[in-house]
C-alpha positions as CSV (number, residue, x, y, z in Angstrom):
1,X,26.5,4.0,6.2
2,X,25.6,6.1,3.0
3,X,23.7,9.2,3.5
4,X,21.6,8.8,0.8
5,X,18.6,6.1,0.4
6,X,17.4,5.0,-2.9
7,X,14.2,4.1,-3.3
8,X,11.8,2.7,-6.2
9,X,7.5,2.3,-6.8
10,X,7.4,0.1,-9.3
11,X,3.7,0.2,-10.9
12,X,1.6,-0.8,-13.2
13,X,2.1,2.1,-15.3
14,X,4.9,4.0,-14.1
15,X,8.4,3.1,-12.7
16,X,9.8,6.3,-9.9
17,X,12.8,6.7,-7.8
18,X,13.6,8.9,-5.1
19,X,17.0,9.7,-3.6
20,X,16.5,10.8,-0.2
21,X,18.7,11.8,2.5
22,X,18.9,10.1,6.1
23,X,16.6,13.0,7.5
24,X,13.6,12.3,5.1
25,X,14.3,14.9,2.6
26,X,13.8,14.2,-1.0
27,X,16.8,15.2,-3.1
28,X,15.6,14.1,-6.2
29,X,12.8,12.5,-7.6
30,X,11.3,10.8,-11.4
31,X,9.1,8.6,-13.1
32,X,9.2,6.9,-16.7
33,X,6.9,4.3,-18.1
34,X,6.5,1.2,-16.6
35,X,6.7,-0.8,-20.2
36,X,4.4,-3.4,-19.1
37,X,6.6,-6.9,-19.7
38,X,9.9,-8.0,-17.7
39,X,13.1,-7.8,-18.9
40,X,12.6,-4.1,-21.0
41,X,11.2,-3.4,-17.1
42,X,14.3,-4.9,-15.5
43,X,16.3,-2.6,-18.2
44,X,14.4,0.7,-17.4
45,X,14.4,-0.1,-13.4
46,X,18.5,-0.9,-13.8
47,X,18.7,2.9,-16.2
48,X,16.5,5.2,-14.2
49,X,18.6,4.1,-10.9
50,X,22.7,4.9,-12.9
51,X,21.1,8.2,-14.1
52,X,19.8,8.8,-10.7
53,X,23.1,8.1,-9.2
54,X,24.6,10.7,-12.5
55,X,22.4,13.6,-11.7
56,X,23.4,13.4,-8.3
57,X,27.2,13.7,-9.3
58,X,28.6,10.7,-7.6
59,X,31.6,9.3,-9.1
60,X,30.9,6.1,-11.5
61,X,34.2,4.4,-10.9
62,X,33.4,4.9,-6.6
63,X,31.8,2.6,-4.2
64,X,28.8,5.4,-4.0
65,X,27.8,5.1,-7.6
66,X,26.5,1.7,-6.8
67,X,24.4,2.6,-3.7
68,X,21.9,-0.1,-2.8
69,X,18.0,0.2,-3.2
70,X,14.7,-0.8,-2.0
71,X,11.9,-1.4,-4.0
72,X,8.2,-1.7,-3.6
73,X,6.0,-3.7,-5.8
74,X,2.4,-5.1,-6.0
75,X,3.1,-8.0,-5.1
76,X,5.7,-10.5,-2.6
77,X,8.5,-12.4,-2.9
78,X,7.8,-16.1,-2.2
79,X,10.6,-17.2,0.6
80,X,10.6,-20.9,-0.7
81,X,10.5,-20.3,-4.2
82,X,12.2,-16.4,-4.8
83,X,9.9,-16.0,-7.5
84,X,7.2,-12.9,-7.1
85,X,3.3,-14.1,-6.0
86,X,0.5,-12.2,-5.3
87,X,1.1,-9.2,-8.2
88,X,-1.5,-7.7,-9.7
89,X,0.8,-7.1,-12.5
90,X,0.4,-10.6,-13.6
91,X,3.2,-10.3,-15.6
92,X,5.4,-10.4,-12.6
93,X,3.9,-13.3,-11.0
94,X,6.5,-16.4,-10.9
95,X,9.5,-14.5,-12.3
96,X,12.9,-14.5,-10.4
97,X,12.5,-11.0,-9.6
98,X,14.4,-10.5,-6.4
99,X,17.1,-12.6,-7.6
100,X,17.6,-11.2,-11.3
101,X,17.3,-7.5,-10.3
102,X,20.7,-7.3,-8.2
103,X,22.4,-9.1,-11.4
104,X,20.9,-6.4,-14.2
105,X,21.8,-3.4,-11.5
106,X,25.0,-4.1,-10.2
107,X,23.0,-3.1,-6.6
108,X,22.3,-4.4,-3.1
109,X,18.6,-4.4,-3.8
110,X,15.4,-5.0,-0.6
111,X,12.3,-5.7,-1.9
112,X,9.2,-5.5,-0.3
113,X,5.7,-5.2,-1.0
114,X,3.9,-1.8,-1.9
115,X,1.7,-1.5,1.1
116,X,4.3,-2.3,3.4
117,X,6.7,0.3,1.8
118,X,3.4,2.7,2.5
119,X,2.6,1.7,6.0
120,X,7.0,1.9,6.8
121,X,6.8,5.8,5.3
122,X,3.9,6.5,7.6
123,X,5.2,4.9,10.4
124,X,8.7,6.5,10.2
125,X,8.1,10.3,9.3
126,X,4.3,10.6,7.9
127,X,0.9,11.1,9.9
128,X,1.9,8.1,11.8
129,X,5.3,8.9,13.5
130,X,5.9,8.5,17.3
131,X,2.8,5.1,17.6
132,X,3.8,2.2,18.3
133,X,1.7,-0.3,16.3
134,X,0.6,1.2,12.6
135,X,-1.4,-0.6,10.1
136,X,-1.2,1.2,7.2
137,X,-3.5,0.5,4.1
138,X,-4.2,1.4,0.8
139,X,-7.5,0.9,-0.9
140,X,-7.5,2.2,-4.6
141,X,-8.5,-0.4,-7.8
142,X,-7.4,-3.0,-5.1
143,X,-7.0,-3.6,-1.4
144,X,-3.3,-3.9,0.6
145,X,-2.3,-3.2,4.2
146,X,1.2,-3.2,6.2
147,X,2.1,-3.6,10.0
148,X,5.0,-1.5,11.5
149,X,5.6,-2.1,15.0
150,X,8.4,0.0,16.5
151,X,9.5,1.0,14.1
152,X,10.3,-2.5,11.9
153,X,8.2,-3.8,9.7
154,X,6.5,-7.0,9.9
155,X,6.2,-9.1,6.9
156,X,4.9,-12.4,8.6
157,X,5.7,-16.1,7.6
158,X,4.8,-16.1,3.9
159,X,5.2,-12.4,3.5
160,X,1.6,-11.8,3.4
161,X,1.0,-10.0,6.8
162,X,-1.6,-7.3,6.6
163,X,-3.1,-8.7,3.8
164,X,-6.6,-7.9,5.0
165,X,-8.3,-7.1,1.3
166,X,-8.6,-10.9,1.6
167,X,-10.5,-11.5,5.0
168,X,-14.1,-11.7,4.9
169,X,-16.1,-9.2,5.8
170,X,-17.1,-9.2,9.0
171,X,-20.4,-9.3,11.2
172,X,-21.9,-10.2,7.7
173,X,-25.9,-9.9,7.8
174,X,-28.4,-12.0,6.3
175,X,-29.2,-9.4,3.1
176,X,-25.5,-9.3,2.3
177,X,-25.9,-13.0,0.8
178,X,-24.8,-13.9,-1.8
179,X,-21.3,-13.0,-0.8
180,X,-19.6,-11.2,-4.2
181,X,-17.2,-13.8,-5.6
182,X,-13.1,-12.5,-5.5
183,X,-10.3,-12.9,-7.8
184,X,-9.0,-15.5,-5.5
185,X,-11.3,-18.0,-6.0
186,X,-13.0,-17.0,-2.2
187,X,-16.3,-15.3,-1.8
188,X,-17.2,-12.4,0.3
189,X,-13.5,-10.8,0.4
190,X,-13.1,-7.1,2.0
191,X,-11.6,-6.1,-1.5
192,X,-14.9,-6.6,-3.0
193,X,-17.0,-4.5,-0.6
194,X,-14.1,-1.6,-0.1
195,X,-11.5,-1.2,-3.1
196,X,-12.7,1.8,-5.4
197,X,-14.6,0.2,-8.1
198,X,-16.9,-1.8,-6.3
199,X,-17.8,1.6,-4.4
200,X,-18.6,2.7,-7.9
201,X,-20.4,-0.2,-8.9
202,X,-22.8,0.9,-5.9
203,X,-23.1,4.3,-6.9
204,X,-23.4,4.2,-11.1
205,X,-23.9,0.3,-11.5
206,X,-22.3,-2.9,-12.5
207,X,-19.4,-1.7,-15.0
208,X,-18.6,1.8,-13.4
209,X,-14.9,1.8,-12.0
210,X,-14.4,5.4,-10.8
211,X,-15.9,6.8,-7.9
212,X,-15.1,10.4,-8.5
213,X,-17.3,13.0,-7.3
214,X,-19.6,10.8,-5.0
215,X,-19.1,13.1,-1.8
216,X,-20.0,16.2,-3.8
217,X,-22.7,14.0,-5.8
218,X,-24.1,12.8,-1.9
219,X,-23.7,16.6,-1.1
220,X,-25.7,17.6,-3.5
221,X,-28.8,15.1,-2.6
222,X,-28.0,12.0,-5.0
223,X,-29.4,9.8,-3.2
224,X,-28.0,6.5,-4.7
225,X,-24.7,8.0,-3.8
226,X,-25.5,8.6,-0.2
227,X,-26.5,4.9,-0.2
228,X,-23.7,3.8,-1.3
229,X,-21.4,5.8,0.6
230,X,-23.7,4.7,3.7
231,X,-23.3,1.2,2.7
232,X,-19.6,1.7,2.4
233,X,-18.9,3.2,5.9
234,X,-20.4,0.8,7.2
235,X,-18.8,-2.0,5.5
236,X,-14.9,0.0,6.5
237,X,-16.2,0.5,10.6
238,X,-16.6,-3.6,10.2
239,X,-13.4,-3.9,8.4
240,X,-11.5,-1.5,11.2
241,X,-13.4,-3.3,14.1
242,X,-11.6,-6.6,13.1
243,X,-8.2,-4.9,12.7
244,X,-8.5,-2.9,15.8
245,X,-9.7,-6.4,17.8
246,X,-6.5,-8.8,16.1
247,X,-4.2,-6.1,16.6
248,X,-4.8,-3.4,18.9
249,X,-3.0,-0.7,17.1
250,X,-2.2,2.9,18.0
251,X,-3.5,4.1,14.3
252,X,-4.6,3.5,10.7
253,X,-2.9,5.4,8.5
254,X,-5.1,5.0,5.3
255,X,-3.7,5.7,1.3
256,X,-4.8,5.4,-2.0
257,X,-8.1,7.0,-3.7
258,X,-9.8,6.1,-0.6
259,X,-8.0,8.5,1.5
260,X,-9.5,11.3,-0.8
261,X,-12.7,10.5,1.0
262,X,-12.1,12.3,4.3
263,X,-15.7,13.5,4.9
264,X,-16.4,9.4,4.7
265,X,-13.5,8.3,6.7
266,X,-14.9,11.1,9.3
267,X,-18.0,9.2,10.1
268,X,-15.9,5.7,10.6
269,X,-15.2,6.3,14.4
270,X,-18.8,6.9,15.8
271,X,-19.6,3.2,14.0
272,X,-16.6,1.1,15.8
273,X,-18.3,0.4,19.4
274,X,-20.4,-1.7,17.5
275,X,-18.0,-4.3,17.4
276,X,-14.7,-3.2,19.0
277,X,-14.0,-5.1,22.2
278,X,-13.4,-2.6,24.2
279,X,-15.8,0.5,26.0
280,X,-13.8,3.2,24.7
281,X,-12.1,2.9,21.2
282,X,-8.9,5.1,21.1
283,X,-7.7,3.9,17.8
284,X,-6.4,6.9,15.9
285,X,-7.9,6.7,11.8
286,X,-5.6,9.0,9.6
287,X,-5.0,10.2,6.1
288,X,-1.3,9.6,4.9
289,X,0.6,13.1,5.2
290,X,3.1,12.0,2.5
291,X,0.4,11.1,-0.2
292,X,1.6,8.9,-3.7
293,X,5.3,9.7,-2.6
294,X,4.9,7.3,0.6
295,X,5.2,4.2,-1.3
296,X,8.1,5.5,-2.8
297,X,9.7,7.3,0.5
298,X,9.1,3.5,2.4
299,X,11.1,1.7,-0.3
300,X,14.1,4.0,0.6
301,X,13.8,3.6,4.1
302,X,13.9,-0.4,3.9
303,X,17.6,0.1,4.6
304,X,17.2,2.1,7.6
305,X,14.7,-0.6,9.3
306,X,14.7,-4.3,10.5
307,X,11.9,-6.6,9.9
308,X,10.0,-9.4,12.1
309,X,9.2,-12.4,10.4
């Protein structure tokens, strides 16, 4: 087996690799432009991996130069179909992704969602290592989770495991009707009560996307920002609850701008008795320890881990 792990985030804006060795250490590590359509994509993705495999001096003409990869996009791969469902780069959606990308490259390739690749990097060597059952999530502009259970990654049926930004919000109440309208055609999904802008939205209004500064703002005796933030707790203990109840697991491991929000998440534990089944919650809720690298770090080690359909 090769000692090094390649690994790619592909985002909206930004395409980065990381070469990392079998112990978790990064050995190298870059980013260009995502340029936003697919085949100049495909041509930067199949670049930025041969002058990866060039800076780190292995031999073009040798078996090493063409080391596999994993990837992590915002999106899935359809398992009837192999074209790409679910991106928020809409671009992507219904393209042969996983099937053009090992032609373009010349490489093995695994590809996986985003918040699976996070959850896997937490689960392995990050603030989750050592539990058993992880659900790791990422709530930023959107909403994605990812179930690791010893150690191997579960991707479910239609690859949509851990996809819990489209569950309803739970234990709804009376004054929370009408139920926001999603993307997805549904109505009342977690997304639109937890992913950053609609936080904003609470704070500044209808239109507002970031919510920057609303723990100093709260801090500071705002008082439409310690609504909101009281709201939003609130709506995240509910969100756990339901997790905690389906899956029992030993920790959430949270990501994206959410996880910025620390004095929030703090308050999140003394609201789950309301609705976890159980008399004493042990559930541990943490902040990711390897930050906007995990995505990156779990798409290298897809070739270290099995998977559970």
């Amino acid at each position: 087996m090769n000692s090094i792990r390649l690994g790619i985030d592909l985002g909206g804006t930004k395409i980065e690799v990381v070469a990392m060795s079998t112990a978790g250490d990064i050995l190298l590590r870059e980013r260009v432009p995502n340029p936003g359509s697919y085949e100049p994509m495909m041509a930067a993705i199949r670049d930025l991996l041969d002058a990866t495999t060039s800076r780190l001096g292995l031999d073009e003409s040798s078996r090493d130069a063409r080391l596999p990869f994993g990837i992590g996009i915002p999106g899935s791969i359809d398992d009837t179909t192999g074209l790409v469902k679910n991106a928020n780069a809409t671009w992507l959606n219904a393209m042969p992704f996983g099937v053009d990308l090992p032609k373009i490259t010349g490489r093995q390739v695994r590809v996986e969602n985003d918040a699976n690749c996070f959850a896997l990097s937490e689960a392995i060597d990050g603030a989750a290592s050592g539990r058993n059952i992880v659900f790791g999530v990422i709530i930023g502009s959107g909403m994605g989770g990812g179930l690791v259970v010893n150690r191997k990654l579960l991707s479910g049926r239609h690859h949509i495991a851990g996809e819990w930004g489209h569950i309803p919000l739970p234990w709804p109440r009376r004054e929370e009707f009408p139920m926001p309208r999603c993307f997805c055609g549904n109505e009342g999904c977690l997304e639109r009560f937890l992913c950053g802008p609609a936080l904003a939205a609470a704070w500044k209004g209808e239109g507002a996307r970031s919510a920057e500064g609303i723990e100093e703002a709260a801090a500071a005796g705002d008082r439409k920002a310690q609504a909101a933030l009281d709201s939003y707790v609130d709506y995240l203990a509910r969100a756990c609850s339901l997790i905690i109840n389906l899956l029992d697991p030993d920790a959430i491991v949270f990501g994206g701008g959410v996880s910025n929000l620390q004095a929030t998440l703090a308050r999140v534990p003394d609201l789950l008795p309301r609705n976890v089944i159980t008399p004493v919650c042990r559930t541990e809720l943490l902040v990711n320890k390897h930050g906007d690298s995990s995505g990156v770090r779990g798409a290298a080690w897809l070739w270290d881990i099995e998977k559970i359909r």
